[in-house]
C-alpha positions in Angstrom: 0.0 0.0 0.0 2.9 2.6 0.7 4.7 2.2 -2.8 1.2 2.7 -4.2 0.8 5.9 -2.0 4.2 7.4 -2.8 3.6 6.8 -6.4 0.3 9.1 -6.1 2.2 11.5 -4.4 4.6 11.6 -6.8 2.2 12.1 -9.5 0.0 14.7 -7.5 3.7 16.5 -7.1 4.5 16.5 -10.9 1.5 17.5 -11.7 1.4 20.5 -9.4 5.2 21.4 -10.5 3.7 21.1 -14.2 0.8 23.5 -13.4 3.3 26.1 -11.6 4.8 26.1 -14.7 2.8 26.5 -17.0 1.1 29.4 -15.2 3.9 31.5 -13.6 1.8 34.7 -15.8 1.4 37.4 -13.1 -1.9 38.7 -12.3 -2.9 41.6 -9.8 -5.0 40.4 -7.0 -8.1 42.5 -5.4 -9.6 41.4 -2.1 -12.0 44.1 -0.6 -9.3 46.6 0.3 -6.3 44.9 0.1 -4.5 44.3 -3.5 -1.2 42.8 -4.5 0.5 43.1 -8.2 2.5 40.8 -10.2 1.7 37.6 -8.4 2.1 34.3 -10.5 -1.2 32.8 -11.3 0.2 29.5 -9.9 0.3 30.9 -6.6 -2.7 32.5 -6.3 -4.8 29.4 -7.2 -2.5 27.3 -5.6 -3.0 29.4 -2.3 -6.4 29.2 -2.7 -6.9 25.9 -3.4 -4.5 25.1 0.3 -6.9 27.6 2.3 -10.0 25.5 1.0 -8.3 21.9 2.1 -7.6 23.5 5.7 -11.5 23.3 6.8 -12.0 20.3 5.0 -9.1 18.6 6.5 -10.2 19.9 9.8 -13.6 18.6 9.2 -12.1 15.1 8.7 -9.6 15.2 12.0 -12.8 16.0 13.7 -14.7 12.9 12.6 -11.7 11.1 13.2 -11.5 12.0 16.7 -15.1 11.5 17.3 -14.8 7.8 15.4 -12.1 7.0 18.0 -14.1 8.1 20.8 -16.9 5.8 19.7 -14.5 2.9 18.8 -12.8 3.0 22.3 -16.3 3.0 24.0 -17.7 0.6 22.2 -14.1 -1.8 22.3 -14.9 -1.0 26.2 -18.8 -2.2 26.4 -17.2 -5.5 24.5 -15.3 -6.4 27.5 -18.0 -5.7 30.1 -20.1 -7.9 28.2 -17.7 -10.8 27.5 -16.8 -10.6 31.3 -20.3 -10.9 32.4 -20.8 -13.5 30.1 -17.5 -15.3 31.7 -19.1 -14.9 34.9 -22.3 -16.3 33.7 -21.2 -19.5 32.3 -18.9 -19.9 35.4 -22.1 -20.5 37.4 -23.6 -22.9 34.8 -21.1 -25.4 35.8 
């Protein structure tokens, strides 16, 4: 699974430098009162596109957590049971 991983990366990577590349034109950039000049067009979508990953991959580390919570509370109702059902057929015999 981790060659196939690295090989994605390594793709993703390429493509990215391609794209960089390919648009290193610079463009002015107007956000309400604040405006920058002669920014490659690589960055600016490539900043962009980063700032919209940061909630989304904070969305998924919250899920995450919550998954583990559950997990560990459910891994810990398991063992209650299976010891009271030890203790149960304990008495049976």
């Amino acid at each position: 699974m981790v060659p196939f991983l690295l090989f994605i990366v390594t793709v993703l990577a390429l493509a990215i430098a391609a794209f960089a590349l390919y648009n290193a034109e610079p463009v002015t950039v107007k956000f309400f009162i604040w405006k920058t000049e002669q920014v490659p067009l690589a960055g600016v979508i490539l900043i962009a596109v980063a700032l919209g990953a940061l909630p989304v991959s904070l969305m998924g580390f919250i899920s995450r957590v919550r998954l583990r919570r559950r997990i560990r509370q459910l891994e810990a109702r398991v063992r209650e049971l299976e010891g009271a059902s030890a203790e149960g057929h304990g008495r049976d015999r």
